[in-house]
C-alpha positions as CSV (number, residue, x, y, z in Angstrom):
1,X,115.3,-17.4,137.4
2,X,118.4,-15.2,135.8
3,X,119.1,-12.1,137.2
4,X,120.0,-8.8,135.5
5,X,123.4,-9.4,136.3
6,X,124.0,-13.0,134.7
7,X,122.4,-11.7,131.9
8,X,124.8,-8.8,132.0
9,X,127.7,-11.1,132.0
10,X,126.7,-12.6,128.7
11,X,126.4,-9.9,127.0
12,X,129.7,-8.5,128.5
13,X,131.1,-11.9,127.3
14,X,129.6,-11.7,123.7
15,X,130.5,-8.0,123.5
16,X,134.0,-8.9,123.8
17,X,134.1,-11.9,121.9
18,X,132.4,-10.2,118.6
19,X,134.8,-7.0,118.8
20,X,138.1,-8.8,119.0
21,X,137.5,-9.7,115.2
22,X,134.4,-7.5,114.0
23,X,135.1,-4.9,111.2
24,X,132.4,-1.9,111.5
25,X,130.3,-3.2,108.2
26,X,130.8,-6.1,106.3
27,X,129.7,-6.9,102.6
28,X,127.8,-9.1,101.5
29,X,127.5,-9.6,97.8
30,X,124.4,-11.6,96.1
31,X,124.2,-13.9,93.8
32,X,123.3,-11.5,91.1
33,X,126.4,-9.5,91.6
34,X,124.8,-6.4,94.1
35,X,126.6,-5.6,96.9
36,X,125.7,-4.1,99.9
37,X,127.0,-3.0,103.2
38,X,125.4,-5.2,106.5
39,X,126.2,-2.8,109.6
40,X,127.4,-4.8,112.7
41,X,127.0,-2.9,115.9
42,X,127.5,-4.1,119.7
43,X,125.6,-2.6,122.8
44,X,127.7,-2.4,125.5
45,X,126.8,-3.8,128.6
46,X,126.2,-0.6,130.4
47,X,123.7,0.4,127.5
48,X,121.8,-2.7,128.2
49,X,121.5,-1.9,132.0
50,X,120.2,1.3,131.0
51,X,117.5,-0.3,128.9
52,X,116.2,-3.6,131.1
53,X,114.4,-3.1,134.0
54,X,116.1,-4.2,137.1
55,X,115.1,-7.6,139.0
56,X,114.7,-11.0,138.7
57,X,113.7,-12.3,134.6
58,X,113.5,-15.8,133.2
59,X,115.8,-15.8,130.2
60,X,113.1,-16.1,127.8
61,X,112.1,-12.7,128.9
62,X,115.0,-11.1,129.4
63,X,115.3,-12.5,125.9
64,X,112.4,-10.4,124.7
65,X,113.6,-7.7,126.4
66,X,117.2,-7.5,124.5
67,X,115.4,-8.4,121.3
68,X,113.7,-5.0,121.0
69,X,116.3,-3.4,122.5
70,X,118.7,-5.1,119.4
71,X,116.2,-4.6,116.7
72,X,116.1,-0.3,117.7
73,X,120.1,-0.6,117.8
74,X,120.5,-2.1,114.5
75,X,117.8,0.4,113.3
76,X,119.4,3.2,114.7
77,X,122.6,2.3,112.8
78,X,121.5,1.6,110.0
79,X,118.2,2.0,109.0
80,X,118.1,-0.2,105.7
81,X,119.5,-3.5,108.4
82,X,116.9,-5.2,108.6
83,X,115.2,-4.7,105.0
84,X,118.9,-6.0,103.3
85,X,117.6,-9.6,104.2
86,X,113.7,-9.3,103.1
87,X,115.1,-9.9,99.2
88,X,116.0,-13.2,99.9
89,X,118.4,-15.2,101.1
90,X,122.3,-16.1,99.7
91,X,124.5,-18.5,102.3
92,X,127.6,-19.5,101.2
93,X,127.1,-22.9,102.7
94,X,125.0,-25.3,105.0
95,X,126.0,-26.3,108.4
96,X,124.4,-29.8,110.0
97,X,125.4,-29.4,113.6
98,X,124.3,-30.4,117.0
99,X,121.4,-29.5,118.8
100,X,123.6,-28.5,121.9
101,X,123.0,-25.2,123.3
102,X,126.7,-24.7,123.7
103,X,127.5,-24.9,120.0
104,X,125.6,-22.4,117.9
105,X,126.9,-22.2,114.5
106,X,126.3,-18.2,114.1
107,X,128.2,-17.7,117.2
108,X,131.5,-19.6,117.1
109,X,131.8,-18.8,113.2
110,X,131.5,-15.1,114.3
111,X,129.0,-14.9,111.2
112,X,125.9,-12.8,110.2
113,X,122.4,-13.4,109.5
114,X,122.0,-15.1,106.2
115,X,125.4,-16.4,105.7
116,X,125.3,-20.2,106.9
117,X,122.5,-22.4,105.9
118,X,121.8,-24.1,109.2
119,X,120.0,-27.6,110.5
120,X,120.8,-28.9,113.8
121,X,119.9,-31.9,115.7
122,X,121.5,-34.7,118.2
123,X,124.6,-35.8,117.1
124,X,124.6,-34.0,113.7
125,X,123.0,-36.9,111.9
126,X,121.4,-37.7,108.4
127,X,119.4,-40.6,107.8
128,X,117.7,-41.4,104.4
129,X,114.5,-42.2,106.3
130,X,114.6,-38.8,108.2
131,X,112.5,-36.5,105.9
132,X,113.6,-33.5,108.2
133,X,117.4,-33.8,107.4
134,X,116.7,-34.4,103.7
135,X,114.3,-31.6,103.1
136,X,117.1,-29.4,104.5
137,X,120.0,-31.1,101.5
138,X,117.0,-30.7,98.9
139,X,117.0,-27.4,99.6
140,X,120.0,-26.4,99.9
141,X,121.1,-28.0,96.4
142,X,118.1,-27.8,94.9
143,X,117.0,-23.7,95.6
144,X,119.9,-22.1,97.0
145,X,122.6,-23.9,94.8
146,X,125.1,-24.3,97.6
147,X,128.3,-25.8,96.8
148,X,129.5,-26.3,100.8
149,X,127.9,-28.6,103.0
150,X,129.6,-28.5,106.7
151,X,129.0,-31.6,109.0
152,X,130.2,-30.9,112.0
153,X,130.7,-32.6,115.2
154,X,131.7,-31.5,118.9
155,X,133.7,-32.2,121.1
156,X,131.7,-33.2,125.3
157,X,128.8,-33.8,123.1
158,X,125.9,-35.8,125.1
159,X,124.7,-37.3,121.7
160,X,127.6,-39.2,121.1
161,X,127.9,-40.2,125.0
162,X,124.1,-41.9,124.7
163,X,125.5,-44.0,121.7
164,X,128.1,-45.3,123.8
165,X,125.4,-46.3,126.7
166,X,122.8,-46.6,124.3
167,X,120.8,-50.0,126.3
168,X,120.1,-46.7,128.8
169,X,117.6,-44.8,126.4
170,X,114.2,-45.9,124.7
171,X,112.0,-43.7,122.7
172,X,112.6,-41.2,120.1
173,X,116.2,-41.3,120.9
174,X,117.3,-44.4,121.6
175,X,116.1,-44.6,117.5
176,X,118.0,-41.6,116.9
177,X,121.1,-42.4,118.0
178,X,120.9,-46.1,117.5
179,X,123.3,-45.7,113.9
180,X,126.0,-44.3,116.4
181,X,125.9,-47.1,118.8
182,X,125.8,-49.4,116.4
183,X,128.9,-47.5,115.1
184,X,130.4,-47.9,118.2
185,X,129.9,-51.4,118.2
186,X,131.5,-51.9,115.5
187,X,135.0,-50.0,116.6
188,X,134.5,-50.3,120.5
189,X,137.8,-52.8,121.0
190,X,139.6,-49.0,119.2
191,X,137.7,-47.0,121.4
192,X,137.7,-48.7,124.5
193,X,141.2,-48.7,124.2
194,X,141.0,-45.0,125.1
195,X,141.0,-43.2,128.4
196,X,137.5,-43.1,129.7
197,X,135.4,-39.2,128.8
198,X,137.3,-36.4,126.5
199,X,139.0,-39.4,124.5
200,X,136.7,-41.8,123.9
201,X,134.0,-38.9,122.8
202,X,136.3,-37.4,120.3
203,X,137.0,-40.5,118.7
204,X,133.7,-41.7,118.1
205,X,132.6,-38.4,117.3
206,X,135.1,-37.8,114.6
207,X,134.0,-41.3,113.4
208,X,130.3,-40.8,113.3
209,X,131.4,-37.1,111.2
210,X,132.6,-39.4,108.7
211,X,129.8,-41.7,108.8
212,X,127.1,-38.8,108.3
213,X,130.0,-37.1,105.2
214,X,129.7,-40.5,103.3
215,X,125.3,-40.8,103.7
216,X,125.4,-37.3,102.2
217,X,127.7,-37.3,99.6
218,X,126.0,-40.8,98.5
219,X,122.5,-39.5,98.4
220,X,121.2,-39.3,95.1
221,X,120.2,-35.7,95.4
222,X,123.7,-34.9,95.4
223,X,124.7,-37.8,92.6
224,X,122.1,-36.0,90.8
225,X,123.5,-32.4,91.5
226,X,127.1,-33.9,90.7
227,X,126.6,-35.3,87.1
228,X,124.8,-31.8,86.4
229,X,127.9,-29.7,86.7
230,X,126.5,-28.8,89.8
231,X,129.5,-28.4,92.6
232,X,128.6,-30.2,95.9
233,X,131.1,-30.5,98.4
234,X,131.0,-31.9,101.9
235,X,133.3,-31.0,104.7
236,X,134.1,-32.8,107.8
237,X,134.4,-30.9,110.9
238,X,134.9,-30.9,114.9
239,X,134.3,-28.0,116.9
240,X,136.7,-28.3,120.1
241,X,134.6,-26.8,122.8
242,X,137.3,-26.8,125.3
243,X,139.2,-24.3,123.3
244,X,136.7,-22.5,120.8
245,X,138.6,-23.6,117.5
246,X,137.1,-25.6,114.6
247,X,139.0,-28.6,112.7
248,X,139.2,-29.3,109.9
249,X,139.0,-33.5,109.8
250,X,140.6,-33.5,105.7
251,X,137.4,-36.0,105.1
252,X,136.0,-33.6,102.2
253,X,133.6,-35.7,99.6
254,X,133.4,-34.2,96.6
């Protein structure tokens, strides 16, 4: 169970974190050339204690809870919030990230609701026989004609640790993950000349980055997209958990 007061302390934590760098509105302009004006607005947490019923919640309902409270805050500041994204959506690029609760894309970037793209899963992989991942390129080149595709890896990531153990999995992931430890194999004298944990992970996590850059900037979707005079760029990218900050790995395909 998570009481009020753990709940409390996330939103304290998120309050703080989105007004060290949040402007009061922010603009958004389409791809037809209309702009308008996306309010950004942050209970406190002493509003939300007002508004949630004491005790003990799961977080799923305390989640339910801080939804309706959000939605009549948005509302309240601006009533138009919520119909500015019914007229379709504009993201100026895709993210493929990992599946890791610890590592939403929306939250690190500090970005709104209809500005990244977004398709997560173990590891951050593409596969040309995983329908799921593809769909996700086809539509993001195809219908929403974005130019910026993100791959991005993370540092303590449990994905890339299985691949390095792999002979301890079966299943669903032991298939998954299977490109990574064969990856692994194939530079494991380079890695395991690393200390054991934080080193060995980031290097074979920056690795399988650039493996997952090259299958999408070879897929013939993007070929295709390409020799149209269609702009398709993808960008190589860890997300450093221990310290909050993104880099940049200078692996761009384009």
């Amino acid at each position: 169970m998570v009481s009020i007061k753990s709940f409390l302390s996330i939103v304290a934590i998120a309050t703080i974190f989105s007004e060290v760098s949040a402007a009061p509105r922010h603009r958004h302009r389409h791809r037809h050339g209309h702009v308008h004006a996306v309010g950004k607005h942050h209970l406190t947490p002493q509003e939300v204690q007002t508004m949630v019923p004491a005790g003990e919640h799961t977080l799923p309902e305390l989640v339910l809870k801080y939804n309706k409270i959000w939605s009549k805050d948005n509302l309240s500041f601006d009533p138009n919030y919520f119909k500015n994204f019914t007229g379709g959506q504009y993201p100026g690029f895709t993210w493929i990230g990992c599946s890791d609760s610890r590592v939403a894309s929306d939250t690190l970037s500090e970005t709104l609701p209809g500005q990244i793209f977004t398709h997560r899963n173990i590891a951050n992989g593409v596969s040309e026989d995983d329908a799921n991942s593809l769909a996700v390129l086809q539509y993001t080149i195809d219908e929403l004609k974005v130019q910026d595709i993100v791959i991005s890896g993370h540092t303590y990531c449990g994905g890339i640790n299985a691949a390095m153990n792999a002979t301890a999995f079966d299943g669903p992931i032991a298939k998954w993950i299977k490109p990574i430890a064969d990856l692994y194999e194939a530079n494991r004298d380079q890695i395991d000349a690393l200390s054991p944990g934080y080193e060995r992970n980031y290097a074979l996590g920056k690795l399988n980055v650039k493996r997952v850059v090259d299958i999408v900037g070879n897929l013939e979707m993007v070929k295709k997209a390409r020799e149209g005079g269609q702009p398709v760029r993808i960008h190589g990218w860890m997300y450093h958990m221990e310290t909050g900050l993104i880099e940049d790995l200078k692996i761009t395909n384009e």
